[in-house]
C-alpha positions, -999 to 999 in steps of 0.1 A, spaced: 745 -765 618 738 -804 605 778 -821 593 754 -828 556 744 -793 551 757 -766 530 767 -735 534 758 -709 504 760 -671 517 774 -661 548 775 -622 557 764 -596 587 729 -596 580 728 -639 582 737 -671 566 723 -693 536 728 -732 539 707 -756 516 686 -763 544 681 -729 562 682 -695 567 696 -681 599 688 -641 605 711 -621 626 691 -599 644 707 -575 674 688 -592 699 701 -623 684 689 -652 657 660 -666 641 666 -701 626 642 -708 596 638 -739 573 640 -730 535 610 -747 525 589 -722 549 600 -695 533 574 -679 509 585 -644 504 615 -623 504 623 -583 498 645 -558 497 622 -525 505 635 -491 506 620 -466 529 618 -430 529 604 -405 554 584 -378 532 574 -357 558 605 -352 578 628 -349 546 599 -321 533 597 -305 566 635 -304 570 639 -287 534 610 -260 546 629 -251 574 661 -249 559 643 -223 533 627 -206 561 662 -203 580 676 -192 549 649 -163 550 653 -156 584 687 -149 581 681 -118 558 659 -105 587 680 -109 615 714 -101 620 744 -106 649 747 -134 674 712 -151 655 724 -155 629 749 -180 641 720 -203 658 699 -198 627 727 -214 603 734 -241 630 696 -249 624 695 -249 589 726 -272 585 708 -296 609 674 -292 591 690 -299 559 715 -330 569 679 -341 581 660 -337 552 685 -354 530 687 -383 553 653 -387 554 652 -383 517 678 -408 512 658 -432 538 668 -472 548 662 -503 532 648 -535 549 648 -570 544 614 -585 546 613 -624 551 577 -643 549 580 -680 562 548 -698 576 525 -670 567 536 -646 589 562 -620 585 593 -620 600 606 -587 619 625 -569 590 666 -567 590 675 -531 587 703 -525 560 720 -490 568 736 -468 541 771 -483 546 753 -520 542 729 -514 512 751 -538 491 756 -565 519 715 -563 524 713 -573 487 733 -597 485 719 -614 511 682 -612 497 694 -625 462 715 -654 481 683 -662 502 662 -663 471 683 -685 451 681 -710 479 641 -711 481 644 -712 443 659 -747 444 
């Protein structure tokens, strides 16, 4: 970082100077000049068709268990709590952070669950700096 810049947002997901945007990436960092940047979003995700197919075959599980009895019945609940901690995950989905600069979009920053507030504080700190 230059001595004359200032720093505005630091978290996990990057830092905000005046002049800059570093993204932390797990592979590492992408330095980009604030005046490049011409977009930035916060997107949330979801999976429709693993979350609806993990609901299906918790309901079927749930059906199959009134057919069978004994020792499947065991393996048939452990599938339908799996199928259903799937489906609502899916349902829940991820958010990413979507950065244009130059034209081209940059590879998205993932926000998990746990990070969902960090991610937003990040995009609102990165848009108050192109703002400016």
């Amino acid at each position: 970082m230059e001595t004359n810049e200032k720093v505005l947002f630091i978290n996990s997901f990057g830092s905000v100077t005046d002049k800059r945007i570093i993204l932390n990436y797990k592979s590492g960092t992408e330095d980009l000049p604030v005046g490049s940047i011409t977009s930035v979003s916060y997107q949330h995700k979801r999976n429709y068709v693993f979350a609806i197919g993990g609901f299906l075959i918790t309901i079927g599980g749930l059906v199959a268990i009134l057919a069978v009895g004994g020792a499947a019945v065991l393996i048939i609940l452990l599938l339908i709590i799996v199928a259903l901690l799937s489906g609502i995950a899916n349902w829940i989905g991820h958010h990413n952070i979507q950065i244009s600069a130059g034209g081209k979009d940059r590879k998205p920053l993932m926000a998990e669950m746990s990070k969902t507030r960090e991610g937003r504080e990040f995009v609102d700190a990165v848009k108050r700096a192109v703002i400016k």
